[in-house]
N, C-alpha and C positions, 0 to 999 in steps of 0.2 A: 305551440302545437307540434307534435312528435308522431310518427307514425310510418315503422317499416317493419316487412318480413325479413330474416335471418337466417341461417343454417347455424348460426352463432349460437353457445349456450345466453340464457337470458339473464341480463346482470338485474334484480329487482332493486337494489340500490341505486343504478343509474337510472334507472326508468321511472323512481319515486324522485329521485333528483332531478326530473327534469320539470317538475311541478311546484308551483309553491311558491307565495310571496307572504310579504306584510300586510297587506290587506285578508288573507285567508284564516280562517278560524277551523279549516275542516282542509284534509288530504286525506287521500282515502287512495289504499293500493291492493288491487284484484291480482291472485295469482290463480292461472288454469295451473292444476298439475296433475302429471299421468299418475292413474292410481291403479291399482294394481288387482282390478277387479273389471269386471263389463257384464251384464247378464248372469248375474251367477256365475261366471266364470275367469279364474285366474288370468292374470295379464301379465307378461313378461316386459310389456315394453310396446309400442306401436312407434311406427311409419308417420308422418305428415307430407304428402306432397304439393305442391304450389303452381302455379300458373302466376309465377315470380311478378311479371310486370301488370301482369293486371291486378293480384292480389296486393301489390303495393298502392296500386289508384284505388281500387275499392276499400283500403283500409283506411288510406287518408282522406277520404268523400267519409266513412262515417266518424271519422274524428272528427274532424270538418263540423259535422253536422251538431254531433254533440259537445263542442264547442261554441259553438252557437244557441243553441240551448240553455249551456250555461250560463251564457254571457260570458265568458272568458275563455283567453287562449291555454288554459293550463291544463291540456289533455296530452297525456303521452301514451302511446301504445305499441306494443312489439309483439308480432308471431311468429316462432318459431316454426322449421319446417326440415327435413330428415327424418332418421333414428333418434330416439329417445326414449329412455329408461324409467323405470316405475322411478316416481319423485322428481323429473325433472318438470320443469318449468314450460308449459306449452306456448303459454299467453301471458304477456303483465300488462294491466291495464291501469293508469295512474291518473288522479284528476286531483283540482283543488281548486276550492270556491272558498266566497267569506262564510257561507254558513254549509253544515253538511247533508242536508238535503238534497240539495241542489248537487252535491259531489255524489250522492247516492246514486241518483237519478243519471248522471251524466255517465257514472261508471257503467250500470247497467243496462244504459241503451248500447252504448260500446262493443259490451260482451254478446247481447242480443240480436245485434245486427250482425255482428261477427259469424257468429250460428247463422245465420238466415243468407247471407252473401256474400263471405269471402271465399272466395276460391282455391281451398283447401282440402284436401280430400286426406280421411283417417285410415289409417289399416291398423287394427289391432292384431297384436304375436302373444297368443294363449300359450301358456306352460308347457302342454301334451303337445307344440311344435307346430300348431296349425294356425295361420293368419286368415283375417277376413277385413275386408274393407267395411267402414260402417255408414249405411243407410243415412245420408244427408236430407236438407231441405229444397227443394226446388224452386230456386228463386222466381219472381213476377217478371215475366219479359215484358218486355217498356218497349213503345214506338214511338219514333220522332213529336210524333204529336201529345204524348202523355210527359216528356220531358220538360 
């Protein structure tokens, strides 16, 4: 199991490399990339900001998890965070099980929970020169007791 944020471009070869055995019949590799569009409207490029140490515990609590899910440790995951340009690489998400359901599945909660709780904040930079932060999810606050 793999799982850290980066200011680093993201290598998806290393991060499909870090998955994968003999027993596996399915690997399955998820790439977020900046596209060059939001709303009808052209994108130059967006922002990723992090709350570094926590978004590194919240990303390996849902590796973690869907790792578990799987039944196997062969989840790797990396988010990127800075400037980045239309086509680059935001998120690689990389799984592998014996059959690919289970890799579908596992990839998917990954990305999902991703969206829902990492601590990552977007600013998209439109062509006409003017940036905007984009509208996230608000996570479930939890109390000792719900833990």
């Amino acid at each position: 199991m793999y799982a850290r944020v980066s200011t680093e471009v993201i290598d998806a070869v290393d991060v499909l490399a870090r998955v994968g055995s003999e027993q596996d019949g399915a690997s399955l590799l998820f790439l977020g990339v900046v596209r060059n569009h939001a709303d009808e409207r052209p994108v130059s490029g967006m922002r990723y900001d992090a709350y570094e140490e926590m978004a590194s515990e919240v990303l390996r609590a849902i590796a973690e998890e869907a790792a578990q899910t799987l039944g196997t440790d062969r989840v790797a995951v990396v988010h990127r965070f800075g400037e980045l340009a239309v086509g680059e690489v935001s998120v690689a998400v990389a799984v592998s099980s014996p059959h690919r359901a289970e890799s579908y599945e596992a990839s998917r909660y990954v990305i999902e929970e991703i969206k829902k709780r990492l601590p990552v904040w977007k600013k998209e930079h439109y062509t006409d020169g003017e940036s905007t932060w984009v509208e996230g999810q608000i996570p479930p606050v939890t109390t000792g007791s719900e833990a």
